[in-house]
N, C-alpha and C positions, 0 to 999 in steps of 0.2 A: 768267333765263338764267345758264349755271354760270359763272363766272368763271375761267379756264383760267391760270396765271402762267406769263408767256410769256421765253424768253432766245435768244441770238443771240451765241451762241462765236466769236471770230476764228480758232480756231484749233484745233487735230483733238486737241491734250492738254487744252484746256479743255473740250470737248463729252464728250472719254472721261468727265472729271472729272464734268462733271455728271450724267449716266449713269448711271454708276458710284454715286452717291452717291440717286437714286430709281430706283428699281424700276421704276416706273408711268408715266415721263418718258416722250413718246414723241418721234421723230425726225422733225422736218421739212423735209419737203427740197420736192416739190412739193403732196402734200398732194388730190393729185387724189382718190385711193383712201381715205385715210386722214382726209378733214373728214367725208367720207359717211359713212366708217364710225361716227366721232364723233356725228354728227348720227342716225342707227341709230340708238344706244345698243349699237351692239357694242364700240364703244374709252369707254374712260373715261379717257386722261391724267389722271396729277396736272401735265403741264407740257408744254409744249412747249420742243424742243430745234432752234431754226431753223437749219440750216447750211448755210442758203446764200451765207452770208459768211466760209466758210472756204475759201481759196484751193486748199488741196491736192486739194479736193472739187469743181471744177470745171476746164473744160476737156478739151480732146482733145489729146494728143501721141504722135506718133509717132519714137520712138529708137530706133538701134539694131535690137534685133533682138524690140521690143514694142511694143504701142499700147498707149497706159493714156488709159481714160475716166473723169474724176472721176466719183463718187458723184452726185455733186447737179447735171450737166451735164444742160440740159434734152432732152429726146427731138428739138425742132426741131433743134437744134445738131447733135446725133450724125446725123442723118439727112442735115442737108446739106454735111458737111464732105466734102470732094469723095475728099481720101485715104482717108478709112472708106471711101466709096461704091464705091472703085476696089480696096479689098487685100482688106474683108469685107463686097461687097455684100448676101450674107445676114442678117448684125447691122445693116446699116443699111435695109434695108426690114424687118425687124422692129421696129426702132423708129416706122419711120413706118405703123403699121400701129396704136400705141397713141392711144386715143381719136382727138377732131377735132383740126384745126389749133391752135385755141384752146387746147386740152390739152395739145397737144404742145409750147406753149411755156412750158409750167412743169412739166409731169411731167416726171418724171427717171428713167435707168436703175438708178441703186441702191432707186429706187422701186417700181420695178416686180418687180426680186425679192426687196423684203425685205418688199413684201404677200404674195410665196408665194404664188401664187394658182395652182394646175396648169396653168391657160389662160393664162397668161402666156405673150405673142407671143417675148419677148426671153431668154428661157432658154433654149427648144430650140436656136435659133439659135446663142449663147454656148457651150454646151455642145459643137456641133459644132464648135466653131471653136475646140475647147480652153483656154477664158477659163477664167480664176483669180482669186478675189473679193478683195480688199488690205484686210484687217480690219486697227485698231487697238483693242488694250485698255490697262487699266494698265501690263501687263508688255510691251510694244512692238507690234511688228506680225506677224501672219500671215497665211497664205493658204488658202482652199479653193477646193477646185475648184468650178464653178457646178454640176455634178449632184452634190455633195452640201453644197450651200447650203442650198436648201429639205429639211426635213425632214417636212413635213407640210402638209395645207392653213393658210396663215397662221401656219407656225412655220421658223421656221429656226436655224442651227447657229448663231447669234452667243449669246454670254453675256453677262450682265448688266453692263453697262459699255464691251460692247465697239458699235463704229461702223463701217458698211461707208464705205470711204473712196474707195476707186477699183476698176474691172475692169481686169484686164490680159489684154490677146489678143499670143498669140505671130505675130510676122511671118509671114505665109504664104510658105511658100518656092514658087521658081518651079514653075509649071504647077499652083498650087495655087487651087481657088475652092470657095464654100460656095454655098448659096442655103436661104432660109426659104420655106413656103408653111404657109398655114391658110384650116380652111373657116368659114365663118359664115354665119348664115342670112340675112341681108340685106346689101347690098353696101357698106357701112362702117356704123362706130361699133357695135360688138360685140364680143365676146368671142368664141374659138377654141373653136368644135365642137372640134377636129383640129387640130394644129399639126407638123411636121417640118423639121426642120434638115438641113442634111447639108455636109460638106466633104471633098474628098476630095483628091490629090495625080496627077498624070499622067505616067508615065518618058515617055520617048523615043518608044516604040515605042506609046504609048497606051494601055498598062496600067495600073491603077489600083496605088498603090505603097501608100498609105493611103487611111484611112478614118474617119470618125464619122460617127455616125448618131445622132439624137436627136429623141424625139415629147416631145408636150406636150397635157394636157387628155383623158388616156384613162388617166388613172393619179391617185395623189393626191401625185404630184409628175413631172414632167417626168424623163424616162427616157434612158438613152445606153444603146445596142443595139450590143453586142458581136458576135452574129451577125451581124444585116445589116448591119456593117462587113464581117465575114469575107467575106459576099458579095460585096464589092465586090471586094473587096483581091485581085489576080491575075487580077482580068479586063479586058476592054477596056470594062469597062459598057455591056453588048450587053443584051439582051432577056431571057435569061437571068437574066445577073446582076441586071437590076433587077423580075423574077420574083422570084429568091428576097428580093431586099432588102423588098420588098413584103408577103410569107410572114410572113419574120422580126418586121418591125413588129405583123402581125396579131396574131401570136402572142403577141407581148409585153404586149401593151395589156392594160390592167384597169379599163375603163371603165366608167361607172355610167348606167342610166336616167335621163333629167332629161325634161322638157318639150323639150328643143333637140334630143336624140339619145335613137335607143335605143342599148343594149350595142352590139346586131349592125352598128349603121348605123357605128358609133365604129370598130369593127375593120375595118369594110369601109374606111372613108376614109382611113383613117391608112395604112394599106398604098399606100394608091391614090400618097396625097401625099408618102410616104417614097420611092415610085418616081419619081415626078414632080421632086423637089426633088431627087435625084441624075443625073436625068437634065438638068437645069439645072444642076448644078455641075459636071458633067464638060464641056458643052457652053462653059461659062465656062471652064474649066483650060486646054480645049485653044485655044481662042483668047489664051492666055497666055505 
């Protein structure tokens, strides 16, 4: 059996450090995705870099006028912390939607998008909800945004040395809700045929003021739909408007043949579930 040399940073300038200094290190945070992958032979670590004993990397806080989730905060945690539940009920049934229960208490959301995986439940949701990823490298910290994290299947924008450390989601202002929905072909422990996000914003009068809109799993990365925002935005999210938001998703998708889905089935669902999951977030706004 290979022998893997194994470290456990206390702290977010030591892990950068180690990083930084192999190539081939990889990052362990829950390890759900990434022992399989090892055990494959698709990952070859020269090392393991455990951080889940660096404090900036766990935990859920809510200040101000942001939520920041550490990196390495398990998927149960985020799921049942009652204020995620109640400001972005969308990111938080996304998260309990990754593997079982057992899973869920050691996978982790910085886990889930730095496998990059298109099907990933916890992007489209993030993305609607306008989260910003809180990278460190040598030269200090910055941010991207979660739709343009992933840059491919299983690649994303971090550079060599650098560590995703936390997501930060902006406070939703009043009359504001999201909601996630995905399809799969048996009724848990699966991976997302279809995935769509949506959050959107309620004036006064019931209008939609804003919008995002984002699918997942019909693309080789998880997608934010400028149109069918547009759709939304100026209407009262009537039948119409989640017509075209529906349209718009179709259109967008660039789904692949698999055994799970054809093309046509992927276009048809996403549309269905980009309609569905805003007509769940408007229904949430206005009870807001």
């Amino acid at each position: 059996m290979q022998s893997i040399p194994y470290q456990a940073p206390a702290s977010v300038s030591e892990a950068v450090a180690l990083l930084g200094s192999d190539a081939e290190a990889r990052v362990l945070a829950g390890g759900t995705d990434l022992l399989v992958q090892v055990r494959g032979g698709v990952r070859k670590p020269s090392a393991w870099i455990d951080v889940k004993r660096i404090p900036d990397l766990l935990g859920v806080s809510v200040e101000g006028d942001s939520i920041r989730i550490g990196a390495a905060t398990p998927a149960a945690v985020i799921f049942e912390h009652p204020e995620l539940q109640r400001l972005v009920p969308g990111v938080a049934e996304a998260t309990d939607l990754i593997g079982s229960t057992q899973i869920q208490g050691r996978a982790t959301l910085g886990g889930n998008l730095c496998n990059a995986s298109p099907a990933a439940d916890t992007t489209p949701a993030l993305i609607a909800v306008g989260a910003q990823c809180i990278v460190a490298g040598s030269g200090g910290e910055r941010e991207i945004a979660v739709e343009a994290f992933a840059t491919g299947p299983g690649q994303t924008a971090l550079a060599q040395g650098e560590l995703l450390v936390a997501v930060r989601i902006p406070k939703p202002a009043a009359r504001t809700a999201d909601a996630y929905l995905r399809l799969i072909p048996r009724t848990e422990m699966d991976i997302a045929v279809v995935g769509a996000g949506v959050a959107l914003t309620l004036g006064d009068d019931g209008t939609c003021t804003q919008a995002r809109v984002a699918i997942g799993a019909v693309a080789p990365t998880a997608l934010l739909l400028e149109e069918a925002a547009a759709a939304l935005v100026g209407s009262r999210v009537d039948d119409d408007a989640l017509a075209r938001v529906a349209a718009a998703a179709t259109a967008a998708a660039r789904p692949i043949d698999d055994k799970r889905g054809t093309i046509a089935y992927r276009r048809k669902v996403v549309g269905v579930l980009a309609k569905r999951a805003a007509a769940i977030a408007a229904n949430r706004a206005q009870e807001r």
